[in-house]
MARFI-353896 format. One line per field, with one value per residue: residue number from 0; x, y, z of N, C-alpha, C, CB in turn. Coordinates in steps of 0.1 Angstrom, whole numbers, plus 5000, padded with zeros to 4 digits. Atoms other than C-alpha are relative to their C-alpha. Glycine has a CB too. Layout:
num c(NUM;...);
n.east c(X;...);
n.north c(Y;...);
n.up c(Z;...);
ca.east c(X;...);
ca.north c(Y;...);
ca.up c(Z;...);
c.east c(X;...);
c.north c(Y;...);
c.up c(Z;...);
cb.east c(X;...);
cb.north c(Y;...);
cb.up c(Z;...);
! end
This chain:
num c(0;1;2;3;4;5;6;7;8;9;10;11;12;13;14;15;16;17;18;19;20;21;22;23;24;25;26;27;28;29;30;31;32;33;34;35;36;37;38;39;40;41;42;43;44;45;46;47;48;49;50;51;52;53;54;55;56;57;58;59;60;61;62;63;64;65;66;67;68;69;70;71;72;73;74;75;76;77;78;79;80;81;82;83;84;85;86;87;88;89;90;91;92;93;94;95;96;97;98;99;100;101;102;103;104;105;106;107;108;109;110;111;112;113;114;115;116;117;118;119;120;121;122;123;124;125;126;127;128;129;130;131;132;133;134;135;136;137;138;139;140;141;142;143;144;145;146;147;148;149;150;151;152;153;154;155;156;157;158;159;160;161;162;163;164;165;166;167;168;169;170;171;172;173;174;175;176;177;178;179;180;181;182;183;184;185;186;187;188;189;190;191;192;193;194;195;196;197;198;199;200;201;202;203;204;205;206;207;208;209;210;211;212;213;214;215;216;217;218;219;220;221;222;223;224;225;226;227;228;229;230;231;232;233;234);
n.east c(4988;5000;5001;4982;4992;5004;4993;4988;4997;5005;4985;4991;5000;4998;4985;4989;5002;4996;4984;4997;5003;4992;4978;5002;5005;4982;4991;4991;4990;4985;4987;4997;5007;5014;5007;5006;5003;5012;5002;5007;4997;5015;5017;5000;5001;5016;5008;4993;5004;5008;5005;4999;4984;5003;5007;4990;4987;5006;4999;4986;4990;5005;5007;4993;4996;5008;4992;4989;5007;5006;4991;4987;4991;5005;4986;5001;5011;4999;4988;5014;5012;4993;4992;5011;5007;4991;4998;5019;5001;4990;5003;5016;5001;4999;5007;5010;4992;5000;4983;4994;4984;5000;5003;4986;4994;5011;4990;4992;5006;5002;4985;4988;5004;4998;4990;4993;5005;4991;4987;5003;5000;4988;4991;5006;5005;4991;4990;5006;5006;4987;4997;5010;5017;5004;5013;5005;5014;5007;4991;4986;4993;4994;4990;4996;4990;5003;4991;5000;5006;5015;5011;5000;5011;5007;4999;5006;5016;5011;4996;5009;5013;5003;5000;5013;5015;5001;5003;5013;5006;5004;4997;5010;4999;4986;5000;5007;4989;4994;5007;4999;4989;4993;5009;4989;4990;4998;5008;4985;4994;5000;4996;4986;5002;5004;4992;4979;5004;5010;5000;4978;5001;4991;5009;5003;5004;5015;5004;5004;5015;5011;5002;5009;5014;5006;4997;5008;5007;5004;5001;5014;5006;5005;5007;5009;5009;5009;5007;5009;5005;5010;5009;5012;5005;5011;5010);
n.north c(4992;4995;5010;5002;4987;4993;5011;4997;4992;5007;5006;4991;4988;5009;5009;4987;4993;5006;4995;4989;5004;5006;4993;4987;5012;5003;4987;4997;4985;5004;4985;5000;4999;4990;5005;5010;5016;5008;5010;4996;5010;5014;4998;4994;5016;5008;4992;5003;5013;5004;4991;4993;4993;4981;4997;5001;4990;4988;5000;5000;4985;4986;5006;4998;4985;4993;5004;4991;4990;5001;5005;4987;5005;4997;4996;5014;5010;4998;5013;5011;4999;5005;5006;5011;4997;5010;5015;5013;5003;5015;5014;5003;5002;5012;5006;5008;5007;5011;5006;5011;5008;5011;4994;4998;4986;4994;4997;4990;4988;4998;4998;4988;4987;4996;4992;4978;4989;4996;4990;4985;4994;4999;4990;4986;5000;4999;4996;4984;5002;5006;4988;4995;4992;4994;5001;4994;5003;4989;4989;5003;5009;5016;5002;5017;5005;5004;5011;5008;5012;4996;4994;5006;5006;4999;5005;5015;4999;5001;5007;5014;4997;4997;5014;5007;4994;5002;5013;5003;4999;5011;4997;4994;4986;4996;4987;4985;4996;4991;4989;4991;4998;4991;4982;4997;4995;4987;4993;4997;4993;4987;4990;4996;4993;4988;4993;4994;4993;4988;4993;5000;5009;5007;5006;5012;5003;5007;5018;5018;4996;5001;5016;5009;4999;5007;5015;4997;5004;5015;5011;4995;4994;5012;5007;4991;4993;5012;4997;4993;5006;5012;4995;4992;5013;5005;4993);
n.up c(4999;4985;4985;5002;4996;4987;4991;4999;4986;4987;4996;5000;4987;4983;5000;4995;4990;4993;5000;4994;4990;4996;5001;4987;4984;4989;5010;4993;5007;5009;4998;5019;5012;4998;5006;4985;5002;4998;5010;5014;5014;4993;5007;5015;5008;4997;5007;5015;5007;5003;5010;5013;5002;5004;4983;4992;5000;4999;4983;4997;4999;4995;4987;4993;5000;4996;4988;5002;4999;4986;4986;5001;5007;5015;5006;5005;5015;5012;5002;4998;5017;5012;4997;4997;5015;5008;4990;4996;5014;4999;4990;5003;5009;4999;4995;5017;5010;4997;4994;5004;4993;4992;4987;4999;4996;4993;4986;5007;4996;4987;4990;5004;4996;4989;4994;5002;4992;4987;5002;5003;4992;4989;5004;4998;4984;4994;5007;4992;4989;4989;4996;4990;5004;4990;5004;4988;4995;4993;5000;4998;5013;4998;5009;5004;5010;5013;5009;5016;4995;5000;5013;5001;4996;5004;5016;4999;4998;5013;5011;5000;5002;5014;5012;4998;5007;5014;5005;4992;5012;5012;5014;5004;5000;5004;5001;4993;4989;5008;5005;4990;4992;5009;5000;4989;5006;5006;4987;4995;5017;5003;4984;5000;5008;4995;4988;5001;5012;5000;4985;4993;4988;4993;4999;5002;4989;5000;5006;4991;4990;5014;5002;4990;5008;5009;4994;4996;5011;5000;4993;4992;5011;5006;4991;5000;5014;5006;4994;5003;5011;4999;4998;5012;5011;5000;4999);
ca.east c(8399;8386;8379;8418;8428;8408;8422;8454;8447;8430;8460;8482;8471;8467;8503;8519;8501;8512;8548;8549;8533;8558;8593;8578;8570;8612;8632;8667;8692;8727;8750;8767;8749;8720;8702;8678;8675;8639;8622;8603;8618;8589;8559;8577;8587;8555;8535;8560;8556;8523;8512;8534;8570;8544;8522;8558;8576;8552;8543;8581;8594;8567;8553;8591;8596;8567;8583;8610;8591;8573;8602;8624;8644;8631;8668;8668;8632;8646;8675;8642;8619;8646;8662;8628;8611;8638;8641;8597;8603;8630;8616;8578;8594;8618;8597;8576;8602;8602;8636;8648;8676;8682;8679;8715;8722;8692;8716;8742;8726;8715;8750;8767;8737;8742;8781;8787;8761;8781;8813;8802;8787;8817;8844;8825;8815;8847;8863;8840;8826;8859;8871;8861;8822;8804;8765;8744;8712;8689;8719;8747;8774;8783;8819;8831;8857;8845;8865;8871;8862;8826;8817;8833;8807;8781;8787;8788;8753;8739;8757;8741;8706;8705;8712;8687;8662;8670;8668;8632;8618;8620;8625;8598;8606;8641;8634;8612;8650;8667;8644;8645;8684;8688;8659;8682;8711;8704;8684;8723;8739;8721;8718;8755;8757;8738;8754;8791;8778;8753;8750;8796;8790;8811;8786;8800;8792;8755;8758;8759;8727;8713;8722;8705;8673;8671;8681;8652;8630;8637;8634;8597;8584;8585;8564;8541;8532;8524;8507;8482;8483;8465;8441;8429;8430;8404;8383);
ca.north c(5671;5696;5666;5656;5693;5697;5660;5673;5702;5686;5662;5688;5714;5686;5669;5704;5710;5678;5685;5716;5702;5675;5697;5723;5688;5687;5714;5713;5745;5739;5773;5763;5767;5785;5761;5729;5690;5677;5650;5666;5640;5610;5630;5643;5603;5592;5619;5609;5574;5572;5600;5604;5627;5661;5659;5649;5675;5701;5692;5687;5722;5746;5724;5725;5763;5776;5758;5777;5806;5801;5788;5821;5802;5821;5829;5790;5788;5798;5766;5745;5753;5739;5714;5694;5702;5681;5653;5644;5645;5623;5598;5600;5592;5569;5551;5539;5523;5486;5469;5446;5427;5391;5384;5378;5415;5425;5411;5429;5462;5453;5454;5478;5504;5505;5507;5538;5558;5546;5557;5586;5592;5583;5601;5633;5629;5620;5645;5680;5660;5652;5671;5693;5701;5722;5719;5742;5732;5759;5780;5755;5744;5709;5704;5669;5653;5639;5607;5591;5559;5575;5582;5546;5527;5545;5541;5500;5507;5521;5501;5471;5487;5499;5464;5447;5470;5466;5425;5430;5456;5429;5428;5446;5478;5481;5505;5531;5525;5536;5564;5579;5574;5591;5624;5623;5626;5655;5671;5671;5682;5711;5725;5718;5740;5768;5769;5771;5793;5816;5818;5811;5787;5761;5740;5703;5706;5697;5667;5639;5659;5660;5623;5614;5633;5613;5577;5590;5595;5560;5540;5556;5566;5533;5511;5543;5551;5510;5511;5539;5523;5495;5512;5534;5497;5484;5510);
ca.up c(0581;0609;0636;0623;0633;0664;0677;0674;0692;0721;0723;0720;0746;0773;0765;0766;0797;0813;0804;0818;0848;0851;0843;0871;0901;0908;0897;0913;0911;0888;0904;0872;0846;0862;0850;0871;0871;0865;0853;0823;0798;0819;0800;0770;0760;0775;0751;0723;0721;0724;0703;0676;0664;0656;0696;0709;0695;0701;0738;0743;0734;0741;0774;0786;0776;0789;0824;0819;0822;0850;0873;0862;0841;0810;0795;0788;0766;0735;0741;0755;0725;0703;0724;0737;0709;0685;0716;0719;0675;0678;0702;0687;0652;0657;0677;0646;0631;0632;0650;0629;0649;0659;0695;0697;0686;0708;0740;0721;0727;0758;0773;0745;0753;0793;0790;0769;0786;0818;0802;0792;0822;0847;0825;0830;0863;0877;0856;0875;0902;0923;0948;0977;0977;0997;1003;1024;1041;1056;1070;1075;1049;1047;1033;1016;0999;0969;0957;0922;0939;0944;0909;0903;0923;0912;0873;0886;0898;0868;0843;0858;0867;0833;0816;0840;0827;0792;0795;0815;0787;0763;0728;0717;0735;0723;0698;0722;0742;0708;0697;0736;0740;0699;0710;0746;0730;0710;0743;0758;0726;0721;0762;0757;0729;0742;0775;0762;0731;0740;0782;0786;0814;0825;0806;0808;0846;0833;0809;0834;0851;0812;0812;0841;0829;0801;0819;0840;0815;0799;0827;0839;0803;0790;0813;0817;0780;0774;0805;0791;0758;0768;0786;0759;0735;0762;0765);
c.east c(4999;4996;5015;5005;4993;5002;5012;5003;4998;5012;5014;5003;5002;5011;5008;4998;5011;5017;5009;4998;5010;5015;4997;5000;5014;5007;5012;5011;5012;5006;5006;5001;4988;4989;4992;5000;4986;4995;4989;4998;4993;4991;5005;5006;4987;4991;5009;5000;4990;4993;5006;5015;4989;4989;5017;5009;4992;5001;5017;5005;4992;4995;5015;5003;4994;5001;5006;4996;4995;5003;5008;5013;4998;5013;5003;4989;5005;5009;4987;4997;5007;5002;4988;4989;5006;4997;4988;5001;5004;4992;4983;5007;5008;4996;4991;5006;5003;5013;5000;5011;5000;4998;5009;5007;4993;5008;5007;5002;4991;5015;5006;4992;5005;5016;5004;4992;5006;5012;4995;4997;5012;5011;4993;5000;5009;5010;4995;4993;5005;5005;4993;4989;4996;4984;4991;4981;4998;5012;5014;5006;5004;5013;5007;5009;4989;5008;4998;4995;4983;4995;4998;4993;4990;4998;4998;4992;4993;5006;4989;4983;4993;5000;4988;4992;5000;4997;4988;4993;4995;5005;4996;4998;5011;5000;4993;5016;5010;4999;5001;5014;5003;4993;5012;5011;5002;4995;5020;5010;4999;4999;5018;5008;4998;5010;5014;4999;4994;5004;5020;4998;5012;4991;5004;4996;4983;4997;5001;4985;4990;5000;4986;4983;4992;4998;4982;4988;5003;4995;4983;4989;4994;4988;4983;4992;4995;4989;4985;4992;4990;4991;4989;4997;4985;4989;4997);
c.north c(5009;4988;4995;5010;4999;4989;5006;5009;4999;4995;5011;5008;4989;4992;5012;5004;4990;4997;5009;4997;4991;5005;5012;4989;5003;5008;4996;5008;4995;5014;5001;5004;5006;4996;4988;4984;4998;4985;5000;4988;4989;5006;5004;4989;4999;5005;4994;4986;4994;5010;5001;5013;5015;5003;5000;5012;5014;5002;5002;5011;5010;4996;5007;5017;5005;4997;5006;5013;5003;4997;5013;4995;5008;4999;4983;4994;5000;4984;4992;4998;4983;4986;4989;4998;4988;4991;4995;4999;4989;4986;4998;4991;4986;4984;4993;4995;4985;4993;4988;4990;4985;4999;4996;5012;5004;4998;5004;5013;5000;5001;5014;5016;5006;5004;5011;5003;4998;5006;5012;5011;5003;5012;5015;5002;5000;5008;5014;4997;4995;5011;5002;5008;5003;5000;5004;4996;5006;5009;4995;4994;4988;5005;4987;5000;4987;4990;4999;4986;5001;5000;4983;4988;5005;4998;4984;4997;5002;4992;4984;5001;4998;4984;4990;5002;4994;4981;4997;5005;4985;5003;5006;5015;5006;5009;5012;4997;5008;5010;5013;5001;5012;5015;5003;5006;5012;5013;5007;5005;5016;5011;5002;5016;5015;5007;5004;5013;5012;5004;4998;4993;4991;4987;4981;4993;4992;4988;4991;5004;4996;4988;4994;5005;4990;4985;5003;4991;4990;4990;5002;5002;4986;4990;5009;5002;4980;4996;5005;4998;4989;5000;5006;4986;4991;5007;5001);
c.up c(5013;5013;4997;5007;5015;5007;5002;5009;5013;5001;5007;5013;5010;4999;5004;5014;5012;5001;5007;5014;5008;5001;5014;5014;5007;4993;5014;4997;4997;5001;4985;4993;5004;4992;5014;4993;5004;4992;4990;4992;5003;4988;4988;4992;5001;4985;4989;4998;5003;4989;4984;5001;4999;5017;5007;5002;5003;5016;5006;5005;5005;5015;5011;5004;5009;5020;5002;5009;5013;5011;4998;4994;4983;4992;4997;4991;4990;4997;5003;4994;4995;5008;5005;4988;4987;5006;4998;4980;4999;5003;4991;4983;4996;5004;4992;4996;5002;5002;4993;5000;5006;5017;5007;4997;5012;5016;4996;5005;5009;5014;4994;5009;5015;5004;4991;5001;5011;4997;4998;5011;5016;4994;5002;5009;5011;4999;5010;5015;5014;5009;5016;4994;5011;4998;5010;4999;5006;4999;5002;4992;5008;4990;4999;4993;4992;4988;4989;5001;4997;4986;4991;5001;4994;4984;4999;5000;4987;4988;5003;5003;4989;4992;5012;4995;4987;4995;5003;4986;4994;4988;4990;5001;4998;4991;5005;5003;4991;4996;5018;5004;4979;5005;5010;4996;4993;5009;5005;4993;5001;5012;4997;4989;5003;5014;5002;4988;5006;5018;5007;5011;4999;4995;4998;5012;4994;4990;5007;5005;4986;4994;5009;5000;4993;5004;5010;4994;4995;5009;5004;4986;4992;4998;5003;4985;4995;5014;4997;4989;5002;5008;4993;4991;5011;5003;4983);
cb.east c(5002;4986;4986;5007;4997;4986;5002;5003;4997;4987;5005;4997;4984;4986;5005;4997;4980;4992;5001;4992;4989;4998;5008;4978;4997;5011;4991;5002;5003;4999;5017;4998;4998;5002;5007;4978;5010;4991;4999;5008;5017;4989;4986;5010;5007;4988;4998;5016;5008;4996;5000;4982;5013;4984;4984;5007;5010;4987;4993;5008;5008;4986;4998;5009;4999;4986;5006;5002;4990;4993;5011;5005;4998;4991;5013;5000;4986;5008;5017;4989;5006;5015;5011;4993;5005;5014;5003;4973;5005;5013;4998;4986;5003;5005;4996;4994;5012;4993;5004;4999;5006;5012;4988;5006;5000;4983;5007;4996;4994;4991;5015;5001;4985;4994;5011;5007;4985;5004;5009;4989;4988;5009;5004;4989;4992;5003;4999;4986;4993;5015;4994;5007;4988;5007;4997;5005;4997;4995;4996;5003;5014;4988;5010;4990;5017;4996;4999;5016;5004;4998;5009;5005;4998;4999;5016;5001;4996;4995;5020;5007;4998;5013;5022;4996;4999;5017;5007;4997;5011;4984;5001;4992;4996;5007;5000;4984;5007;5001;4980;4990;5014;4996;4979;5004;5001;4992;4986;5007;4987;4989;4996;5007;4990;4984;4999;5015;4991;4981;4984;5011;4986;5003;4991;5010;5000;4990;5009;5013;4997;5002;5015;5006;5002;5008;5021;5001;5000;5010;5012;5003;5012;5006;5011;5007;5015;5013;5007;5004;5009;5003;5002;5009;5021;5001;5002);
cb.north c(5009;5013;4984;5001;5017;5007;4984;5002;5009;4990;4993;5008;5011;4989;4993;5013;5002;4991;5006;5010;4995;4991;5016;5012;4977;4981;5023;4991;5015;4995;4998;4996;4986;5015;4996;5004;4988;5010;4990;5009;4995;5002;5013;5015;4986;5009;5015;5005;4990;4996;5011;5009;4993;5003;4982;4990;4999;5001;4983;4998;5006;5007;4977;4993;5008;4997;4991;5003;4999;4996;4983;5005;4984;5015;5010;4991;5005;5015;4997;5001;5019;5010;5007;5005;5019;5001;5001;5016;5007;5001;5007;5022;5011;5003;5006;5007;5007;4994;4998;5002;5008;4994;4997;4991;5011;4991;4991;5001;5006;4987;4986;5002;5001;4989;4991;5010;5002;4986;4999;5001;4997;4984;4997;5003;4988;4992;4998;5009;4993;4995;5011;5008;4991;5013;4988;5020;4990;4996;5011;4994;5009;4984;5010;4992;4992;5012;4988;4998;4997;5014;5018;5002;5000;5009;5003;4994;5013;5016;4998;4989;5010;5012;4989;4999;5019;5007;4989;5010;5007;4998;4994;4994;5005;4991;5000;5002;4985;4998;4993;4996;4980;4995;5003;4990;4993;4998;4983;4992;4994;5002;4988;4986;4994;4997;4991;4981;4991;4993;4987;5018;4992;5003;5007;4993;5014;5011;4993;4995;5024;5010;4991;5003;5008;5002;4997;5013;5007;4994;5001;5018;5010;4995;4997;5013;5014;4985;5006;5009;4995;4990;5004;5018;4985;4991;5013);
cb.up c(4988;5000;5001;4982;4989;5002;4993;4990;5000;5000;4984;4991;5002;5007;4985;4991;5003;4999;4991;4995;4996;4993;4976;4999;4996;5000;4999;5003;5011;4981;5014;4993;4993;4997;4985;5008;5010;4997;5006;4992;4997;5023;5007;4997;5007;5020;5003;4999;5001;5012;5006;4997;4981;4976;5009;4997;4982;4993;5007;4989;4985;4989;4998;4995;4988;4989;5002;4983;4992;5000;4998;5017;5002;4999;5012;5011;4993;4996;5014;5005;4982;4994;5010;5014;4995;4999;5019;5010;4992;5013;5023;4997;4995;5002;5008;4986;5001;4993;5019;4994;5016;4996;5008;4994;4988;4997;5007;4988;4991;5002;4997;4976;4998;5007;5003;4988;5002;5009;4988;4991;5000;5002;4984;4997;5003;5000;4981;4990;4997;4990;4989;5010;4992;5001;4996;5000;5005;5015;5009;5011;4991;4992;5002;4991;5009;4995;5003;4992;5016;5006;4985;5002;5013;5004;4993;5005;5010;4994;4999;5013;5002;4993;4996;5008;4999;4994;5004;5016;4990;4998;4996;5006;5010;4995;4992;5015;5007;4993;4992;5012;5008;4983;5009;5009;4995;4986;5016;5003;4983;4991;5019;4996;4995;5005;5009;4989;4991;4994;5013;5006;5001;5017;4988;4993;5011;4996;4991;5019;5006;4988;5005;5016;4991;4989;5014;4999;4993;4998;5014;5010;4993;5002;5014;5005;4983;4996;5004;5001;4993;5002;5006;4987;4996;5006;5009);
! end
């Protein structure tokens, strides 16, 4: 039982660390929502589907929070805690679960999954991201028009990225792709949540950002945590 407890905490502390490590590498500023785009959600899948729904969900929320913290974002741990914390549970738990689908639904949900996260993410995107935008570097603004065409092409891009990816995976990693799009999902949920709730923001400016987190995170998390798995299986 104590070598059970003190695995856990070893695991623990150095997943939380490398969480923290990874949501602090790219921080980018959201005026918005006074909030940032990183790519946290790589080590808090990675750590969740190789460890487990209780290392995932721990590293997750206190790894991200304690990021938080230490970028000056603190007024976002309490939404972190909760919100990455739920997502590495999610993803560590469902991830256990054996996919039981032909491999005619398995193309199925290799198409359905890539086009509604592209809807989801165009209708949004084209919906706050249109327009004149302005974007200052060092000390001089840039100012753009910002088509509907633009968000158009780009949604063509990842709709078909995304389904290449999903027919490479394989059939095998289709549910890590379910268990990291159900934690994601609830990761964007509950920032949304907070940010229209609690901080009054303007918060649907950041769901395509808290998409692309997560698309992130799938695409890098996957290949990475079987990667490491089968390093620790030949050692």
């Amino acid at each position: 039982m104590k070598s059970r407890r003190a695995y856990f905490v070893a695991i623990s502390s150095i997943s939380t660390a490398l969480v923290a490590i990874a949501t602090l590498a790219l921080q980018v500023y959201i005026p918005a929502t006074r909030g940032y785009f990183n790519i946290g959600e790589v080590m808090v899948y990675t750590v969740a589907l190789i460890f487990g729904p209780k290392v995932g969900g721990f590293a997750g929320g206190v790894g991200s929070a304690l990021a938080d913290i230490i970028s000056g974002y603190g007024y976002y741990a309490p939404a972190t805690l909760i919100a990455k914390g739920l997502e590495g549970y999610i993803v560590g738990y469902v991830s256990r679960f054996k996919l039981r689908v032909s491999h005619r639904s398995y193309r199925i949900l290799s198409l359905a999954i890539p086009l509604i996260l592209t809807l989801v993410f165009w209708s949004i995107s084209s919906q706050v991201y249109t327009g004149l935008a302005e974007v200052t570097l060092l000390y001089y603004a840039l100012k753009a028009e910002i088509p509907t065409t633009l968000w158009i092409i780009v949604s063509i891009a990842l709709f078909v990225s995304l389904t290449v990816y999903l027919f490479r995976v394989g059939y095998d990693s289709m549910v890590k792709v379910v268990a990291i799009i159900c934690g994601g999902s609830i990761m964007v949920l509950c920032y949304y949540l907070y940010q229209q709730m609690v901080l009054g923001v303007y918060a649907l400016v950041e769901v395509p950002i808290n998409i692309g987190q997560m698309l992130v995170g799938l695409l890098l998390s996957i290949p990475l945590s079987e990667a490491l798995s089968r390093i620790a299986i030949r050692r």
